[in-house]
C-alpha positions as CSV (number, residue, x, y, z in Angstrom):
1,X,99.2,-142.9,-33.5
2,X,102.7,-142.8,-32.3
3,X,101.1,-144.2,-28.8
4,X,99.6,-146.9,-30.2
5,X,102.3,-148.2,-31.8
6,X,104.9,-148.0,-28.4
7,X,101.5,-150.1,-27.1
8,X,101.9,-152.6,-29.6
9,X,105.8,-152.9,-29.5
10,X,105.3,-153.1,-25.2
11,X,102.7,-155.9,-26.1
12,X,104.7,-157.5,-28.4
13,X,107.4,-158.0,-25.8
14,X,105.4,-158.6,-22.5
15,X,103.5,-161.7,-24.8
16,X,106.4,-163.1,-26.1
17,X,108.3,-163.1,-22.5
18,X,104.7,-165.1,-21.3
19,X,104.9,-167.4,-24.4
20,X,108.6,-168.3,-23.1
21,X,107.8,-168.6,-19.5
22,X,104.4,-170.8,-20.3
23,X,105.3,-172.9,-23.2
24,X,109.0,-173.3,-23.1
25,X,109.4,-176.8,-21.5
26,X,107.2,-178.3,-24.6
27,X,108.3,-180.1,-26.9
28,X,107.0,-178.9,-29.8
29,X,107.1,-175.4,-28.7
30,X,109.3,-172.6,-31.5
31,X,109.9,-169.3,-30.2
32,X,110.0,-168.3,-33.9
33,X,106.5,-168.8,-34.2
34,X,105.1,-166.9,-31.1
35,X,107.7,-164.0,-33.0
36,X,106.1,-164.5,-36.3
37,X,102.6,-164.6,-34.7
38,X,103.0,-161.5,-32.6
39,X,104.7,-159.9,-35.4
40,X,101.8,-160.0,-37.8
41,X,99.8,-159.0,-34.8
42,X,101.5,-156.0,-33.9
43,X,103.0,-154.5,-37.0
44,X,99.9,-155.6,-39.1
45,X,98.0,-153.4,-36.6
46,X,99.8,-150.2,-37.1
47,X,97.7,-149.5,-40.0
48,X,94.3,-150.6,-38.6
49,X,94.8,-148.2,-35.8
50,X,95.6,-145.4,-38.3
51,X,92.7,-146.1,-40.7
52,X,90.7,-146.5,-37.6
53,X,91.7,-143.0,-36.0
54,X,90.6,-141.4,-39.2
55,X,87.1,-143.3,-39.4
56,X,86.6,-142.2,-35.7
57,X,87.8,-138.3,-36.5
58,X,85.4,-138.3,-39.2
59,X,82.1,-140.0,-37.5
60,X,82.3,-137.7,-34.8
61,X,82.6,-134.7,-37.3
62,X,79.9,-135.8,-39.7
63,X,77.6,-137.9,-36.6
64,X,78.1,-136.7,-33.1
65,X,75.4,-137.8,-31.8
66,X,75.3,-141.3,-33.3
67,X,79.2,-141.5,-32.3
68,X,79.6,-144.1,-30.1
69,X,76.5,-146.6,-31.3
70,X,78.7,-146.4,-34.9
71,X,82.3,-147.1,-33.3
72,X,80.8,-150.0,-31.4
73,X,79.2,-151.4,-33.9
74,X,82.6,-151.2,-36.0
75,X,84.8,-152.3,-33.8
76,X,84.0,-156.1,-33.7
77,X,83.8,-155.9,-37.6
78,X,87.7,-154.5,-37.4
79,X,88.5,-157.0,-35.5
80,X,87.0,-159.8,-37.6
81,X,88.8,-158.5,-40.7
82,X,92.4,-158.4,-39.4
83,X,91.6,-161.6,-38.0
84,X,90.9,-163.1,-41.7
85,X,93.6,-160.6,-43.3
86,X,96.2,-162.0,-40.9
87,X,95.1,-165.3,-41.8
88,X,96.0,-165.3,-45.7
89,X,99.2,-163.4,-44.3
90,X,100.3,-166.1,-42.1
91,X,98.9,-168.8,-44.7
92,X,101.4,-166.9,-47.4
93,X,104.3,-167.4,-45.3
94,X,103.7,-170.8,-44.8
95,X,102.6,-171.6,-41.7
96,X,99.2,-172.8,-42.5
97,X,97.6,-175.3,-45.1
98,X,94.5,-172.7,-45.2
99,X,93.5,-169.2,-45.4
100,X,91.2,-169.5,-42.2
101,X,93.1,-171.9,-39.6
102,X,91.1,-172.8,-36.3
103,X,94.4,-173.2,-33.9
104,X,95.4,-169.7,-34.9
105,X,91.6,-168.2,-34.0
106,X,91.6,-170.0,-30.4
107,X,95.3,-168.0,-30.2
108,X,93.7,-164.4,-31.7
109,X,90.7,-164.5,-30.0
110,X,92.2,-166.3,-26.7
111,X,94.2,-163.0,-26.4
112,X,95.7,-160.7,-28.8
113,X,91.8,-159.9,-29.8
114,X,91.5,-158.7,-26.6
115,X,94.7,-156.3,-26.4
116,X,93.1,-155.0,-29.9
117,X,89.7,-154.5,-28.6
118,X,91.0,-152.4,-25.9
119,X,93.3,-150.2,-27.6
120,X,90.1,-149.6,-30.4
121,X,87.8,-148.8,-27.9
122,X,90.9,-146.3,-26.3
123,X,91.3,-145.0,-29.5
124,X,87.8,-144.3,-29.9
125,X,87.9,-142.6,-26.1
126,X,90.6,-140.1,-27.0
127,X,88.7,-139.3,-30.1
128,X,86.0,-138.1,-28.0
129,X,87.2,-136.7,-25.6
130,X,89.7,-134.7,-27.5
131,X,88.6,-131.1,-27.8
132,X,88.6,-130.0,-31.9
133,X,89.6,-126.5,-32.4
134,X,88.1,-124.2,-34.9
135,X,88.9,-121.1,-36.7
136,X,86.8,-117.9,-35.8
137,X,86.1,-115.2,-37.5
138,X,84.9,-111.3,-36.4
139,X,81.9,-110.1,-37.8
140,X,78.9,-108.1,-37.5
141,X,75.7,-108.1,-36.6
142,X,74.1,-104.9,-37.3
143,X,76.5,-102.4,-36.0
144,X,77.8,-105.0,-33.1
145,X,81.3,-106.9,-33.7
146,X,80.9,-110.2,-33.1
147,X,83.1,-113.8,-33.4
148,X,81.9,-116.8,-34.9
149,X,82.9,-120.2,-35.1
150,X,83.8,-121.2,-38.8
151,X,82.7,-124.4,-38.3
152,X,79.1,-123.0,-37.8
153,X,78.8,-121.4,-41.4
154,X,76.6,-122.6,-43.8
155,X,77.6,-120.7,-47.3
156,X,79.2,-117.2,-47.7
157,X,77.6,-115.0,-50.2
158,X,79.2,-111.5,-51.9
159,X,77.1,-108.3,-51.6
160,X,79.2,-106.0,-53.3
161,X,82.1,-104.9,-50.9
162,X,81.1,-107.0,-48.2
163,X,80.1,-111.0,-47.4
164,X,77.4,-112.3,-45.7
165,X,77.8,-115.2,-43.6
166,X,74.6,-117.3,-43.3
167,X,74.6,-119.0,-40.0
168,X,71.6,-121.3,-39.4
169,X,68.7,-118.6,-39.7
170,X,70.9,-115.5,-38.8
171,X,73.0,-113.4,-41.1
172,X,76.3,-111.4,-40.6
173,X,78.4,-109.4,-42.9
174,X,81.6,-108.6,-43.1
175,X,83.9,-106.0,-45.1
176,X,85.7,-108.1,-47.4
177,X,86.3,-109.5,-51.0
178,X,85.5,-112.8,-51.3
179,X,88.8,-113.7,-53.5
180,X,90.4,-112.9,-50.5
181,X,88.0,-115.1,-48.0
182,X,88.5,-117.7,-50.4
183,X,92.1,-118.6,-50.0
184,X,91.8,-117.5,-46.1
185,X,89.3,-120.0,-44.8
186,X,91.0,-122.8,-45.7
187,X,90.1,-126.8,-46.4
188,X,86.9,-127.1,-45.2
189,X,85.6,-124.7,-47.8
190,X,85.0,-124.3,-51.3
191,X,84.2,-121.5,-53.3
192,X,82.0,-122.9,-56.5
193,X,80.7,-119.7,-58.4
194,X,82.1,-116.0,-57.8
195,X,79.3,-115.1,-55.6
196,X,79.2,-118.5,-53.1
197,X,81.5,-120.4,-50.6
198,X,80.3,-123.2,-49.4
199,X,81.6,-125.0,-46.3
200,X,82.1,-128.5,-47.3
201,X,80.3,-129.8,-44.6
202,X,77.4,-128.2,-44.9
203,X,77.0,-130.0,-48.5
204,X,74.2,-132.7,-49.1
205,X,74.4,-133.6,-52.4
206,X,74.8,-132.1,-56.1
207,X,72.4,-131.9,-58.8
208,X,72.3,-131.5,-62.4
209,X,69.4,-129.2,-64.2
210,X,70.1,-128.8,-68.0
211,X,73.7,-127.5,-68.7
212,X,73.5,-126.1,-65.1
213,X,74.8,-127.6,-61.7
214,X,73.7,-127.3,-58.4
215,X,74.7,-127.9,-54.8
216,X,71.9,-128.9,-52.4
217,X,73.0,-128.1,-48.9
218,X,71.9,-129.7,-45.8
219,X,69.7,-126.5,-45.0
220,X,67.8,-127.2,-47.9
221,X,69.6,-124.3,-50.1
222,X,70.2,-124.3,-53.6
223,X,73.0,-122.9,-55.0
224,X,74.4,-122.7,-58.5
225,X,77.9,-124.0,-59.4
226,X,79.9,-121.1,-61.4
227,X,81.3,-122.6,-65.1
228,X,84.4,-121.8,-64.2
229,X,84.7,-123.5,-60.6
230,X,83.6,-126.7,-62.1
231,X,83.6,-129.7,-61.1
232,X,83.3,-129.2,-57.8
233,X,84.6,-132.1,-54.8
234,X,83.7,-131.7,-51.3
């Protein structure tokens, strides 16, 4: 984040020195306009590359395999958007009679489209190649002590003193309350009845039977929501 914004800022400048260079010795030219234009285009940005960040993050969590089909096919969108938000700003300053002006599209998409398109798609490069770390957690399997990725846990289950972890179709088990899991394993799980934890992500949908809820995970399991955990947000 703190990147993209030094890129914008160097953008800003390097633009606004070719602006003077190019268009100086016209008439009509205002250096306070290039400013205002590059202004909206860079500070106006700031938050587009933030809220894009976090939509990247979380379509390579949720569809890994569909990851860069989905970015591609949302970059252009961005794009078009802050195009027409940067109209009305523009047009609510002043400088243009109309929300959509067609000088000011030759300009975005002449150039500063361009600079955006590369730092999205950059964004969208880190953001896959970035390595995402995830708790582990010892186990066992049978008598054999093993580590597991948290990440790979479906729903955690109490058997008396111990929890069983339900990976996929295996099963391990570990010596522990699950009170104590609970506030141990962090965000990305939920605990919704005093037998169950749930890792969010592993949640499909919830469903209501009677006076009773349920969570439908992806797996196909079906497990009850505890009175006293409700509701239940994932």
């Amino acid at each position: 984040m703190y990147i993209s914004a030094i890129v914008l800022i160097a953008i800003f400048a390097i633009t606004l020195v070719q602006n003077i260079i190019r268009y100086s010795n016209h008439a009509s030219y205002s250096i306070w306009i290039s400013i205002v234009y590059l202004c909206v285009s860079v500070l106006l940005f700031i938050p587009v590359i933030a809220v894009s960040l976090k939509i990247q993050i979380a379509i390579r969590k949720k569809f890994p395999e569909k990851f860069w089909g989905l970015v591609l096919f949302l970059i252009p969108i961005s794009l078009f958007l802050f195009y027409l938000i940067s109209n009305v700003v523009l047009h609510v300053l002043g400088y243009f009679d109309h929300y959509v002006d067609m000088e000011y599209a030759r300009y975005y998409f002449g150039r500063e489209a361009l600079y955006h398109l590369i730092m999205l798609i950059g964004s969208a490069v880190y953001v896959h190649l970035s390595k995402q770390k995830f708790p582990t957690i010892d186990v066992f399997k049978g008598r054999k002590l093993m580590t597991i990725d948290l990440k790979t846990v479906e729903w955690i289950e109490a058997d008396g003193h111990y929890a069983n972890f339900y990976v996929e179709n295996e099963t391990y088990i570990k010596r522990d309350k699950l009170g104590l899991l609970a506030k141990t394993l962090g965000p990305d799980f939920v605990r919704i009845h005093r037998k169950y934890i749930v890792n969010k992500s592993q949640i499909k949908s919830k469903e209501k039977q009677g006076r009773d809820e349920y969570l439908i995970l992806t797996s196909g399991i079906r497990l009850k929501i505890g009175q006293s955990f409700k509701p239940i947000t994932w």
